[in-house]
N, C-alpha and C positions, 0 to 999 in steps of 0.2 A: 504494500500500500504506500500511496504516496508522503512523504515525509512532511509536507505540510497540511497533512490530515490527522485532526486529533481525534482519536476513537473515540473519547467522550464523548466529542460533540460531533460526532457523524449523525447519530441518529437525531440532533436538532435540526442540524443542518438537511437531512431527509426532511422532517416533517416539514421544516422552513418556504422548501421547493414544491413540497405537496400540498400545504396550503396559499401559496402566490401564483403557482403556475399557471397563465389564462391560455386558453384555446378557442377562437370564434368567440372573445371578449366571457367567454363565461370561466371559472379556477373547476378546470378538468376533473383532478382529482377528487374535490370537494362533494361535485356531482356524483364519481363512479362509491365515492364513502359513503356516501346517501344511499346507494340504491342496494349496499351489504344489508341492511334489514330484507331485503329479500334473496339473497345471494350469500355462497361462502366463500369464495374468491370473486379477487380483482387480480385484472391483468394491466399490467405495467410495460406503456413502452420506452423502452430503454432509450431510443433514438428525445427524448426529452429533456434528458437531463444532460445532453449539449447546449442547453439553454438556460446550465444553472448559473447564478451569479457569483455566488458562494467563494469564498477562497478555496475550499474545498473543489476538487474536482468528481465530482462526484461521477459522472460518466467513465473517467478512468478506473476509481475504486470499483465501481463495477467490474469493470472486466479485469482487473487486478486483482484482486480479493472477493470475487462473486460472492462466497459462503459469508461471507463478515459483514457484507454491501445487504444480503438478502435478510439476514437476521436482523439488523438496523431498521432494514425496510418495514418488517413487518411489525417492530417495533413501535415504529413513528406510524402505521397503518393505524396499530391497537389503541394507542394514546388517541388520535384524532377522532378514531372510530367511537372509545369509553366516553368522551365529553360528548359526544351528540347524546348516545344511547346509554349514561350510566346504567342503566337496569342491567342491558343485556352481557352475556359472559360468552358470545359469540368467539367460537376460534376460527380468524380467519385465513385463509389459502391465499398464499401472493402468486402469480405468473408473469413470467416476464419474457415477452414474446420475442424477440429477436438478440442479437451481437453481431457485432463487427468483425469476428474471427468465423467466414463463414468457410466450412473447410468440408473434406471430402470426408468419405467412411473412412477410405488408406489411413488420412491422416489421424482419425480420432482415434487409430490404432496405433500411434508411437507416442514419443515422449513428447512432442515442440508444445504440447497445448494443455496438459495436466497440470491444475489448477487453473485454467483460466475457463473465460465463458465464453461458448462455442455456440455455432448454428450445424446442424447436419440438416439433407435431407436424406428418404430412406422410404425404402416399403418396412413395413412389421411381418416380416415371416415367422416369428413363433413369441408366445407370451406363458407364462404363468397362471396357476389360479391366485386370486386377491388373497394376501397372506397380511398377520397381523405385525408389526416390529415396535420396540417402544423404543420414542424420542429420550424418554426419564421412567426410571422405575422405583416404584415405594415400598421398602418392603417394611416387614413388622415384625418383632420379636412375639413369640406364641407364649415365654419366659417374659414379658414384659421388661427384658431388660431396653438399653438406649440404643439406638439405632446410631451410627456414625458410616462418613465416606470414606473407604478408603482411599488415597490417591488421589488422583483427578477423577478418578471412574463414577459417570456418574448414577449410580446407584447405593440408596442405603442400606449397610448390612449390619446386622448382629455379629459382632466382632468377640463380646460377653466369654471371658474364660471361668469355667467353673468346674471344681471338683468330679472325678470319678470313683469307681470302685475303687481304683487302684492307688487313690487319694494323689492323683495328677491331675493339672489344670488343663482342660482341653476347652475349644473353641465351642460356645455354643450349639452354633447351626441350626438354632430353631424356625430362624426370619423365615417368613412368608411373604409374597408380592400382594399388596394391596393395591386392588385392580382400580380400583373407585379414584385414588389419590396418585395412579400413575397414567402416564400420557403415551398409547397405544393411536399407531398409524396405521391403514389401513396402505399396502404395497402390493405393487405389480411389477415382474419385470419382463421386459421388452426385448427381442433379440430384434435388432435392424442391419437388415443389407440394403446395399446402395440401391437404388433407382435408378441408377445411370448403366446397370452391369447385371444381365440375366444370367452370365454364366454360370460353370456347377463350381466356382469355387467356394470356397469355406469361409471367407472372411465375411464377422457380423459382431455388429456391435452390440455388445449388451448396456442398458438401457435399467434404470431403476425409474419409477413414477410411483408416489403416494400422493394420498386423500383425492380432491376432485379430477385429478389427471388421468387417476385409473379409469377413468370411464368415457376420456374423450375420441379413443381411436382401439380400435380392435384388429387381430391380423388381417394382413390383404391390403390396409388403408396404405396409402403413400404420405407419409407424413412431412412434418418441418418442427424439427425440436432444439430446445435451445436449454442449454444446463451445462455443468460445472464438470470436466473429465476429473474420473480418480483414477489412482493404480492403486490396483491391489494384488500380495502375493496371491498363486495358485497357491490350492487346494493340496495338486499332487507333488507340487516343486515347488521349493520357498524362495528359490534363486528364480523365478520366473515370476514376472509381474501381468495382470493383463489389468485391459481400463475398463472403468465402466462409468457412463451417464450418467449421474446424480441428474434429475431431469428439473427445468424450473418451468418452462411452459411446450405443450405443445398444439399443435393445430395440424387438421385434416388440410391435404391440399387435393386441386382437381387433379383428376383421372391421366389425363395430357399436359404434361406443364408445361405448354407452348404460347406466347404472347401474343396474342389476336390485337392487334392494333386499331385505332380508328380506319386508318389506312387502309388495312387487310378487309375490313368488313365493307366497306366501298367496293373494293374489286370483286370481293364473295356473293355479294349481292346481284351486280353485274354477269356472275357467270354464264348462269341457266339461259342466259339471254345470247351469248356469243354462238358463232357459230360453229357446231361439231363440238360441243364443249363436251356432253357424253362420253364420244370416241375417244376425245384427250384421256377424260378420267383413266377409260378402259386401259386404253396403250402407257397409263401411268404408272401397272401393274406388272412388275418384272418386265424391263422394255427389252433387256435385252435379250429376252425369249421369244424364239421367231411363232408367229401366228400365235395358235391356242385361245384365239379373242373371247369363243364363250366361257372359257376356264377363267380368263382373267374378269370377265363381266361380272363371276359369280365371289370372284374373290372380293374384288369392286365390293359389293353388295356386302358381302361378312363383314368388311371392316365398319360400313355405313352402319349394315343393321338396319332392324326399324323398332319404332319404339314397343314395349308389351301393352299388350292389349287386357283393359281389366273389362271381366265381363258383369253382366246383370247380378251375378249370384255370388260377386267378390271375388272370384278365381280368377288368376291373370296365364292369359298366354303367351310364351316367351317372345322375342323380339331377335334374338340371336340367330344367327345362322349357320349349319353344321356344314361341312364340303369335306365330301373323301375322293381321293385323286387315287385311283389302281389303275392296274395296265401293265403293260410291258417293264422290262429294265431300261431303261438309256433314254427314257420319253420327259424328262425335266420334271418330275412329281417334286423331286427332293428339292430342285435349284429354285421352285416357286416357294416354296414353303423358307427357304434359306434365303432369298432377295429381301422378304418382308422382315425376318429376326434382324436382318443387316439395314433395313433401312427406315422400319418402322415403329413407334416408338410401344414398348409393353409387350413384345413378342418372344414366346418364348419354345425353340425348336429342343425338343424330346428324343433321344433315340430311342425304338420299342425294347431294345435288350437289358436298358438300365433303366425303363420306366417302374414306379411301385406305385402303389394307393397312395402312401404320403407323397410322394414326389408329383403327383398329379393333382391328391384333392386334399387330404389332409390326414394327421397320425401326430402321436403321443410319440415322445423321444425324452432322452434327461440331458438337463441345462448344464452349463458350464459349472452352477453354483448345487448342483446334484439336485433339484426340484427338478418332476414333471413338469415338460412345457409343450403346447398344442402347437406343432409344426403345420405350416400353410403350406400348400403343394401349389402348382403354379396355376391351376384353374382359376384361384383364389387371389392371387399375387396378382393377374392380367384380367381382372374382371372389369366391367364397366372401361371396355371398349381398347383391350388389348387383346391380344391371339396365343392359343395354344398350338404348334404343331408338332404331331404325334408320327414321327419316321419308321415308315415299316410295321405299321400299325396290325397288318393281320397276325404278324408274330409276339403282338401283346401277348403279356400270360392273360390264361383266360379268366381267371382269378380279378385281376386288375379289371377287366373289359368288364364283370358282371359289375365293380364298384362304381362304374361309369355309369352306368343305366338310370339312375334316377336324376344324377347330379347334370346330364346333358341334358335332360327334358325339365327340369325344375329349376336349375341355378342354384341350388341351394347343397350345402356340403356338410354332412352331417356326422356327430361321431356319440357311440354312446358305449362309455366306459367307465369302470369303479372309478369316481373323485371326477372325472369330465362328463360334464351334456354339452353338447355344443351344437349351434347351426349356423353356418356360416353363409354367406352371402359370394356365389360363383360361378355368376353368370355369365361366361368366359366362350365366345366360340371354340369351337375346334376345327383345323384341317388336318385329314386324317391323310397319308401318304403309304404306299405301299406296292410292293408287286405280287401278282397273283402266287397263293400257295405253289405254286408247282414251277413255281417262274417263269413260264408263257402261258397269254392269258387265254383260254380256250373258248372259242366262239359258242360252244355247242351246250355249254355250261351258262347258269344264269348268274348274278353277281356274288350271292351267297356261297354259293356251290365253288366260283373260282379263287375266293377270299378265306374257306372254312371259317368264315361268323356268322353266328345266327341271323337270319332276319328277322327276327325283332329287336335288335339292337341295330342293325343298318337303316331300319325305319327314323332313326333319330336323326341320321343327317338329312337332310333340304337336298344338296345334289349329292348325285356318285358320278364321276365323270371316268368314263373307259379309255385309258390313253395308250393305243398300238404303236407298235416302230412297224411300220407300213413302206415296204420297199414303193418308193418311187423318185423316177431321175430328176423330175420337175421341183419337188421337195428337196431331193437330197442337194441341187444343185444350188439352192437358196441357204437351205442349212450350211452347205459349204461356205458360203459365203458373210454370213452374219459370222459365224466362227471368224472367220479369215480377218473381218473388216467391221465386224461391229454391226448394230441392227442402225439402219438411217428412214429419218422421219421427216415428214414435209412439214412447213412451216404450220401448215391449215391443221395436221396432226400430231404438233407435236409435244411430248406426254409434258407433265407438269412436275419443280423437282418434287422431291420428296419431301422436305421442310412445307410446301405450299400443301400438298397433296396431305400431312399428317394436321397442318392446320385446318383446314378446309375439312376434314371429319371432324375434326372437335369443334368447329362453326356450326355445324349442322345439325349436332346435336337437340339443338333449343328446340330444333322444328318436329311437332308430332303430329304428323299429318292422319287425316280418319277415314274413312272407306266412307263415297256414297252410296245410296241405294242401287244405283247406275251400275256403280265398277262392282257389287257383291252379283248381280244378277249375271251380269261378264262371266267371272270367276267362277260362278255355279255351273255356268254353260258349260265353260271346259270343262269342269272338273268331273261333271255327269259322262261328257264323251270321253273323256281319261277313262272313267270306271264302266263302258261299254264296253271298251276293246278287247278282243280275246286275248291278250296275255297279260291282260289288267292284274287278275291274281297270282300268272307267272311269279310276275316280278311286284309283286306286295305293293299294287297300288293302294291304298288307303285313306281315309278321311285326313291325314298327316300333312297329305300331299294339296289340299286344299288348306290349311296353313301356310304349307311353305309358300302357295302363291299370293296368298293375304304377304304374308311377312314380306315378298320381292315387291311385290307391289308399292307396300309402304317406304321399302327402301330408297326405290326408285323415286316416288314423288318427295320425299326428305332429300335427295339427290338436288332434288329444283327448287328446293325450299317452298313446297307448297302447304298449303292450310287444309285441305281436301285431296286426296288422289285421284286420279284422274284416269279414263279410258285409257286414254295414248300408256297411261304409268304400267295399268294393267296388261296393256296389250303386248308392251313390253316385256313382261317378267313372264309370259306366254311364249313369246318366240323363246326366250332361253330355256324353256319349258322345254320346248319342243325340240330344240337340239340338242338339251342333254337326252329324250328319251327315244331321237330317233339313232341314238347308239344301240339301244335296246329294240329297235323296230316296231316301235310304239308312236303312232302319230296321236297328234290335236290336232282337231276340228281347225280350221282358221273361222273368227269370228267375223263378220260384217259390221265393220267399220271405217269412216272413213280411214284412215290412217291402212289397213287391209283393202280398201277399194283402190284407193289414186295411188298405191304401191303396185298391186297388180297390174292396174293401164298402164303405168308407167315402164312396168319389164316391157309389157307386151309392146308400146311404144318405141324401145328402144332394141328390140329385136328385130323391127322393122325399117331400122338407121342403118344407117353405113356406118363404116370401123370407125369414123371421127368424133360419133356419139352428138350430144347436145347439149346443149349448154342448162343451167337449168331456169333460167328464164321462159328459154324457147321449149324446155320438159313440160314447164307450168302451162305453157298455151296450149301445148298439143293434147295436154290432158282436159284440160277444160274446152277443148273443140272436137273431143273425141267423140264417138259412138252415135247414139241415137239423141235429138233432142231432151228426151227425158235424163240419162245416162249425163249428157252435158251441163243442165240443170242441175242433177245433183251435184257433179263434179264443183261447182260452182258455189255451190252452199255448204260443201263440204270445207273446200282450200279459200273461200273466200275470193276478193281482189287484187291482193298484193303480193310480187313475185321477188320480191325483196325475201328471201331468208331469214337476213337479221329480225324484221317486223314483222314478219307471219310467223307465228308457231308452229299451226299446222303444217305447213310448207315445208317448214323447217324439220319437224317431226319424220315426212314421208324422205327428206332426202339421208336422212340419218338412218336410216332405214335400207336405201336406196344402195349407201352406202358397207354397212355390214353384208351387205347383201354378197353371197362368193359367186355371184351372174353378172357383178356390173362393178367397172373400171371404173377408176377416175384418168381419165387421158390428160384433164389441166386440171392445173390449180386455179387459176384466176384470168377468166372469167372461170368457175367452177362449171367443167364437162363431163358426163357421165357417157361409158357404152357399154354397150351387153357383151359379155366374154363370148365370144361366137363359138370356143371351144366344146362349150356347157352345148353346144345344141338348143333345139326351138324350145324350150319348155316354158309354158303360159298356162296362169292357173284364170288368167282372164282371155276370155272369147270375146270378143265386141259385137255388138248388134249389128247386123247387116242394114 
């Protein structure tokens, strides 16, 4: 402590600053002492008392003497507090929300910073049950003899030497702890690893918190804690020292710690409006993975998500999205799942040989200080809009797979053991990755049969996407070449980085868009012709599967930051429908709407072009002067006036479309040209009226 601080009068000089300090003309502190009749702490922020006057510096004592600064504090709290409310005997909890030594995990694991007051951030991967410790213990002679301190220790013992048999003075030993007249803390301790580092290494900081602190955050949370480092000998080695958090405040932070600017939310706003801004997202998804666009669509969608749905009877339906990637070896299952761990923030890649229950959802283990502590598995640690991915997932133990089955359809992680009950909150997608049991995936087999998993556990994921290594020269000759020279994007497509791409999910979040009457009758439509077709029980179509298209749907219009979903959103998450299950030889119905009408004129339009294609100005007339009067009328009502892109949505919608489309080229960028791949053949799912 600083030399021109007198410890006497520190705790004056505290109260001095707590009752002058003005903020917005009103004395801050005064206020938050007022509102302790209903409260047991007050939280203190330190960044204040850079504005003490004092000789004393009290902002350094802080962080110089934390323990000395925090005892004073609460001191000159209690004084201020007793003259408002003499009556009350209130004990109250100080927090003190931040420090200047804002430092990493690494660091709060060496010597530079013991005894000073530190900031960490951290997830809480494992805690304690609430255990009692005393600040001061009373104890009582049962011999009524005088109670004295030994030492500095502070507790009073019967120290009383008196006769035995053997007519020798021996020590009492009667004292008893007098529970009523000693001061008993309610503790927890915290194990914290970094936020910044999903890997499997070991480093975690243990963490002490008593009285109201134990109840502000629970494992999984990402927090911001700010407290005094100790070292203390090991347990098993006394020449070894480790630290631990004496904790003074802490606070939950968001899910994404990424800073959304005014800035940023002007451009976010603006997106849904640009053009092709969809296809960006998609190709923002592992860019440097050639094609795979529906794989990446669907990944798109997991990381968005859509919000749960709560229904009439309280029950909610999850919002999360599952994806299992099987297929062949050498088809990029593992490199999607490894782009996002590498570039996305909360993601956490599993291999299946060292996955366990605890390492996935959760499990009892013993603490450094030998207490049981609830260890969080990564479902837990990456919830609320981080990623699990699970590599080689058919050769789970099967053991692990049954522990998954409720925690992937509920979110919720549960454990029930002597001295724990616990439910935890783990609502965490999964991508599952793997190659077929037998290591080529066999056509003639359906997904279960080539994966050995049950189906009704593969009913949990949303898609299974079947990924073959398919001899062909035209692939392999692209393949060659992304390898060779990197995957190359046109300006009009190209992806977004990954810093904008992780912020722009966590923008999106606010928006919970709801299903109209409109889009659920949509959605039934399909979902009836899904459960007509003959290999509908093949392959375990189910009422799941009208979920999963509620859940894309919503994704989609949270995508546009809508307030409502919409047809086009719906119609959407249908075509991807539709191409993950015409790998399965499973079609949907195409519904009748605009967006499905002036999409089909449009092939058929441009089948009937020469290789140069059209521009899509000159697309928009030919469709709207197409066919029969009536047919041109609708066409009309359908795309509207305006062949503007940027300012028709609709328009906008069908060339977005036009463009996923694997029948139709873009030949220019600007003025934007489209033509039919003449390779594909005449194939038109629209006939025009004669």
């Amino acid at each position: 402590m600083s030399e021109t601080i007198s410890r006497l009068s520190l705790v004056d000089d505290i109260q001095n600053f707590l009752t002058s300090f003005k903020q917005d003309k009103e004395i801050k502190y005064l206020q938050k002492i007022d509102r302790l009749i209903e409260s047991d702490y007050i939280e203190i922020n330190s960044r204040d008392f850079l504005h003490d006057t004092s000789e004393a510096s009290l902002y350094d004592v802080l962080h110089e003497s934390p323990d000395e600064f925090k005892t004073n504090l609460k001191k000159a709290i209690q004084r201020i507090y007793a003259e408002k409310y003499p009556q009350s005997k209130k004990e109250i909890e100080v927090l003190i929300d931040e420090s200047e030594n804002k430092i990493s995990l690494l660091q709060a694991l060496g010597s530079k910073y013991v005894g000073k007051l530190v900031e960490i951030k951290g997830v809480i991967i494992s805690y304690s049950k609430i255990y009692n410790q005393y600040e001061s213990l009373t104890h009582i002679c049962q011999n009524n003899h005088e109670t004295i301190t030994p030492g500095n220790v502070n507790i009073k013992k019967c120290l009383h030497t008196i006769p035995n048999a053997s007519f020798k003075r021996t020590v009492c030993n009667s004292d008893i702890i007098d529970v009523k007249q000693s001061n008993l803390v309610r503790h927890r301790t915290l194990y914290i690893k970094s936020d910044e580092d999903f890997s499997n290494h070991n480093d975690e900081l243990k963490a002490d918190v008593q009285g109201e602190l134990t109840e502000i955050a629970t494992i999984g949370d990402r927090v911001r804690i700010v407290g005094v480092l100790k070292s203390y000998p090991s347990n098993k080695d006394k020449s070894e020292f480790n630290n631990t958090l004496e904790v003074f405040g802490i606070k939950k932070l968001d899910d994404v710690d990424l800073r959304i600017n005014v800035d940023d939310e002007e451009s976010f706003h603006q997106y849904p409006s640009e053009s092709d801004f969809y296809n960006r997202l998609v190709n923002s998804i592992a860019p440097s993975v050639l094609g795979l666009q529906p794989i990446k669509e669907a990944l798109l969608l997991q990381r968005v998500s859509s919000p749960d749905i709560l229904k009439k009877d309280g029950t909610r339906t999850r919002g999360w999205i599952h994806i299992g990637l099987f297929g062949d070896p050498g088809t990029a299952k593992t490199k999607l799942g490894e782009w996002q761990q590498e570039n996305l923030p909360r993601t956490h890649l599993i291999m299946s040989k060292g996955a366990t229950h605890t390492g996935l959802i959760m499990g009892l283990e013993q603490g450094a200080d030998g207490r049981k502590v609830l260890k969080a598995g990564a479902l837990i640690t990456c919830r609320n809009g981080g990623l699990v991915c699970i590599d080689e997932f058919p050769r789970l133990d099967p053991e692990v797979i049954d522990g998954l089955y409720t925690t992937a359809e509920s979110g919720l992680a549960s454990i029930s053991k002597t001295g724990h009950q616990d439910k935890i909150l783990a609502n965490t997608p999964i991508l599952a990755t793997g190659n077929a049991r037998s290591g080529k995936w066999v056509d003639q087999f359906n997904v279960p049969d080539n994966l050995g998993i049950e189906e009704t556990f593969l009913q949990r994921f949303d898609f299974i996407f079947v990924l073959k290594d398919n001899y062909d020269s035209d692939s392999d000759n692209k393949l060659a070449d992304v390898i060779l020279n990197d995957m190359e994007y046109s300006e009009y497509s190209k992806p977004f980085s990954t810093n904008v791409l992780a912020k722009y999910f966590k923008f999106i979040q606010q928006f919970r868009p709801e299903l109209t009457k409109e889009v659920n009758e949509h959605l039934k439509k399909t979902w009836l012709e899904l459960r007509k077709h003959p290999q509908a029980q093949t392959n375990g179509i189910s009422p799941r599967h009208l979920n999963t298209l509620i859940r894309t749907t919503l994704a989609i219009a949270r995508i546009y930051q809508r307030r409502y979903a919409t047809i086009e959103d719906a119609t959407k998450a249908i075509d991807l429908f539709r191409k993950m299950f015409s790998q399965q030889n499973i079609s949907i119905a195409q519904a009748d709407t605009y967006l499905t009408r002036s999409y089909n004129k449009a092939i058929a339009i441009l089948q009937q072009e020469s290789i140069e294609g059209l521009t899509a100005q000159d697309l928009f007339d030919k469709i709207t002067q197409y066919g029969t009067e009536t047919e041109q009328e609708q066409a009309r009502v359908d795309l509207g006036s305006s062949k503007d892109i940027r300012d028709n949505r609709k328009w906008r919608e069908v060339i977005e479309q036009l463009k996923r489309s694997p029948l139709i080229n873009i030949s220019k960028e600007k003025p934007l040209t489209l033509n039919y791949d003449k390779s594909k053949g005449f194939i038109s799912n629209y006939l025009p009226s004669k």
